[in-house]
C-alpha positions in Angstrom: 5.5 36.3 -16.8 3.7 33.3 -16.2 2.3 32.4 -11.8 5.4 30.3 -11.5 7.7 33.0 -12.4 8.2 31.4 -15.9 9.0 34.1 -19.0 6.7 33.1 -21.7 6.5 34.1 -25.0 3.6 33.9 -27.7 0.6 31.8 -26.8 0.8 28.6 -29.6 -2.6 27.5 -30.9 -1.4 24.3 -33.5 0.1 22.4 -30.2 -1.3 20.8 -27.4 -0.7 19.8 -24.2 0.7 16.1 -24.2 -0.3 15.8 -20.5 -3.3 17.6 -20.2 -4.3 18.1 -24.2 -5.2 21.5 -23.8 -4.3 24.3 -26.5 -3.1 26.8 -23.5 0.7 26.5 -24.8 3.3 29.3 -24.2 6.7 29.4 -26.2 9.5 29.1 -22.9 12.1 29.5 -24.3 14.8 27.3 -26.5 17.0 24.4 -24.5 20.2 23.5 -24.3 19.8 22.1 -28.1 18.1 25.2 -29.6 14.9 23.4 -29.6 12.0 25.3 -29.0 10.4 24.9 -25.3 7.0 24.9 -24.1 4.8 25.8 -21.1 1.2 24.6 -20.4 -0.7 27.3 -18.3 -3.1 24.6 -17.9 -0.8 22.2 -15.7 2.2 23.5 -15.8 4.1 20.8 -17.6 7.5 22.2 -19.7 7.8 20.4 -23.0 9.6 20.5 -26.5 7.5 19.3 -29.7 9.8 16.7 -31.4 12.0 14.7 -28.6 15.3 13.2 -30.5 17.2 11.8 -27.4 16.4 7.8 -27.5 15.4 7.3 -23.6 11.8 9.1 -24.3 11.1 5.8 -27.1 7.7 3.9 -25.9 9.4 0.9 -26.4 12.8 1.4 -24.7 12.1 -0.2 -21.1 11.4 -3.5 -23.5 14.6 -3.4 -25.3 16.4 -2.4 -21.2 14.4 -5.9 -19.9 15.8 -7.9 -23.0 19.1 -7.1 -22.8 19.8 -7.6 -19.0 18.4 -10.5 -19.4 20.8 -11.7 -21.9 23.6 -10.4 -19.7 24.5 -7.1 -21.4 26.5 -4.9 -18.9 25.3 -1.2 -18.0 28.0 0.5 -20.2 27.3 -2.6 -23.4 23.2 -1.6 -22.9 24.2 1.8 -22.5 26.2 2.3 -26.0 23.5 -0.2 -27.8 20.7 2.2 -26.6 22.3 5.1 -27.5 21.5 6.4 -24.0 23.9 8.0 -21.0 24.4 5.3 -18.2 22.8 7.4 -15.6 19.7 7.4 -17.5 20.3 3.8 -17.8 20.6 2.9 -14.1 17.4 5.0 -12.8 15.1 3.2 -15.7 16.6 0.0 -14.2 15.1 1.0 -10.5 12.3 2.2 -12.3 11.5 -0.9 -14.2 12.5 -3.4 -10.9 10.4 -1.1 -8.8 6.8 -2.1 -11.1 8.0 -6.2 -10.7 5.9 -8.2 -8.2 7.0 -10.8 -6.8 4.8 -13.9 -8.2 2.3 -15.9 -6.5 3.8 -18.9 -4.5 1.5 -22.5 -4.8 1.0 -23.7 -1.7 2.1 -27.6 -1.3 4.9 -27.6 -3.3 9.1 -28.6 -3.1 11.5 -26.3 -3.1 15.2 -25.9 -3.7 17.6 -23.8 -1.5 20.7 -22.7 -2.8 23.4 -19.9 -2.0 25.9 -17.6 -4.6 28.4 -15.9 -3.6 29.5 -12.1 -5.2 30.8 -8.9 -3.9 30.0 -5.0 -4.7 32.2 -2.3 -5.7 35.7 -4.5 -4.2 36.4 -7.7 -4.2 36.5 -8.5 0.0 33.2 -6.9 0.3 30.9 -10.2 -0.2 27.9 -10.5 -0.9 25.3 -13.4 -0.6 22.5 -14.2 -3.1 20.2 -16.7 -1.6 17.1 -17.7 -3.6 14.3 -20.4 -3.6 13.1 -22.3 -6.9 10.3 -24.3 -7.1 11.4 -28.1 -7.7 8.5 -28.4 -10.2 8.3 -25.6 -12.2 11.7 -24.1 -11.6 10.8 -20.7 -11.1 12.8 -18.4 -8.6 9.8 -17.8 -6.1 12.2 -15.9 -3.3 15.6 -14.5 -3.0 17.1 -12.0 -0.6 20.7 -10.1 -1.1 22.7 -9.4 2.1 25.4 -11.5 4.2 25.6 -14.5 4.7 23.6 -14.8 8.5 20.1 -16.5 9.4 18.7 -13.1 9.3 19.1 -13.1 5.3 18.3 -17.0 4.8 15.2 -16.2 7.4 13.4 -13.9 4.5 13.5 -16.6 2.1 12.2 -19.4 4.7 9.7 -17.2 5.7 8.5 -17.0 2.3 8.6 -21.2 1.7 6.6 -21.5 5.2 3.4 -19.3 4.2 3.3 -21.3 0.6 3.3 -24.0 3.4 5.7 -25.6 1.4 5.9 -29.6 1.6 9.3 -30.2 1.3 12.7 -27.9 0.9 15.8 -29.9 -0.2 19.2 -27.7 0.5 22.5 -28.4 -0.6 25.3 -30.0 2.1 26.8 -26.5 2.4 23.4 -25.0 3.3 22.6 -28.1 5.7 25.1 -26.9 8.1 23.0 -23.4 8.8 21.6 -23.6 12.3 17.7 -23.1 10.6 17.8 -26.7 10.0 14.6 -28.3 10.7 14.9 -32.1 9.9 10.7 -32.1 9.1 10.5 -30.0 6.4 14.2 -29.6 5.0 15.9 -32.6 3.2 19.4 -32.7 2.3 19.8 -35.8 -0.3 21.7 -37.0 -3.6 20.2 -34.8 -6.4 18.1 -33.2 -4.4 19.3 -29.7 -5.9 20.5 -30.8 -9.5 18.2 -28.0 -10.6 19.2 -25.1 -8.8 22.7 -25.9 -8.9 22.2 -25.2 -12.9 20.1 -22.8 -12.3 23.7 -21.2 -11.0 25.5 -22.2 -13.8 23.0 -20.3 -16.1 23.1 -17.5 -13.8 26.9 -17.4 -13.8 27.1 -17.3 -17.7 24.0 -15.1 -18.1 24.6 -12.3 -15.4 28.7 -11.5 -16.1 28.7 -9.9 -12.6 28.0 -13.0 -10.9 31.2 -15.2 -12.5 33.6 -16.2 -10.7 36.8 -14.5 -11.8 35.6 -11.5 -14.2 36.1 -7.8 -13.7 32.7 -7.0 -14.0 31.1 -6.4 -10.7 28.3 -4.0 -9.0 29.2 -0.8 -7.6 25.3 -1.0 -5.4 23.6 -3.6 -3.6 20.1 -1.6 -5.0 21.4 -2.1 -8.8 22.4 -5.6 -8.2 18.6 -6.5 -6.4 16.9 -4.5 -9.6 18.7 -6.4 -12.1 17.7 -10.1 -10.5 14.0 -8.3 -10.6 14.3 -8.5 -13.9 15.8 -11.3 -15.0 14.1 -13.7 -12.5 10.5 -12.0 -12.8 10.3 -9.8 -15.8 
């Protein structure tokens, strides 16, 4: 009986640790699987030798990026991975909670635009309201929440300390009371690239079409998920 009140078998000399490399092992025990268990009295990690379940791959958290970014669904990744959904979801927090949010020039244009979704029903909407950068046309900002100042204010905010030189909106956007007529410009193809930007969004992410039954069930997913397709 191990300090932790762990039942330990036979001390293992051929293993070590994979956290702490040391040769203390102690068979614990066989898991649900009948695979053999261990116990480091070193740190006190639990482990199994040989890991067949897909998740612990190096490489998975690649192959979870690529396909979200091509538009997969949780359940399509899911099945393609060979992983449970649930396992799925936490590595997609996991992963959006490492992404920084890039480095804004200072100086630049910017283009404004608004989308429109909903989570878990359809008459609880949802507004997506991002920057791009009229240059480049990187997402630099976006916020999720409804549609009030409050959520456009956390995307201004953003433009203001890159001391942005000019911020061109769309006529819909124009009519928000944030309008200042020094730095915001509403004008003929002033947003032709965010506007596709929405169209490549729409076809990309199938929970932000228009009429499709694929939709998100949490505001935190739906955030992770433009983590990593605008930033990744």
């Amino acid at each position: 009986m191990s300090k932790n009140g762990i039942l330990c078998s036979r001390v293992s000399d051929d293993i070590n640790c994979p956290r702490c490399g040391e040769k203390k092992v102690l068979k614990n025990g066989t898991t649900k699987n009948q695979k053999q268990q261990y116990y480091c009295k070193n740190c006190g990690k639990r482990f199994i030798n040989n890991y067949t379940y897909v998740a612990y791959k190096p490489n998975i958290n690649h192959s979870i990026i690529l396909f979200t970014k091509e538009g997969l669904g949780i359940r399509s990744t899911a099945r393609i991975l060979q992983i449970s959904t649930t396992t799925l979801l936490k590595r997609i927090i996991s992963i959006a909670e490492n992404i920084n949010q890039p480095i804004i020039s200072k100086g630049k244009d910017y283009e404004v635009d608004e989308m429109r979704t909903y989570i878990r029903h359809k008459r609880n909407f949802i507004w997506l309201i991002y920057a791009l950068e009229k240059e480049s046309k990187n997402v630099v900002s976006f916020h999720v929440g409804k549609r009030t100042n409050k959520t456009l204010s956390r995307v201004l905010e953003t433009l203001k300390l890159s001391e942005a030189k000019k911020i061109f909106w769309s006529l819909v956007m124009f009519r928000w009371s944030l309008y200042d007529e020094k730095l915001h410009s509403v004008k003929r193809f002033g947003t032709n690239h965010i506007e596709r930007k929405n169209l490549t969004l729409r076809i990309h992410l199938k929970r932000l079409n228009r009429r499709t039954i694929c939709f998100s069930k949490s505001l935190l997913i739906l955030v992770s998920i433009l983590k990593i397709y605008f930033w990744s």
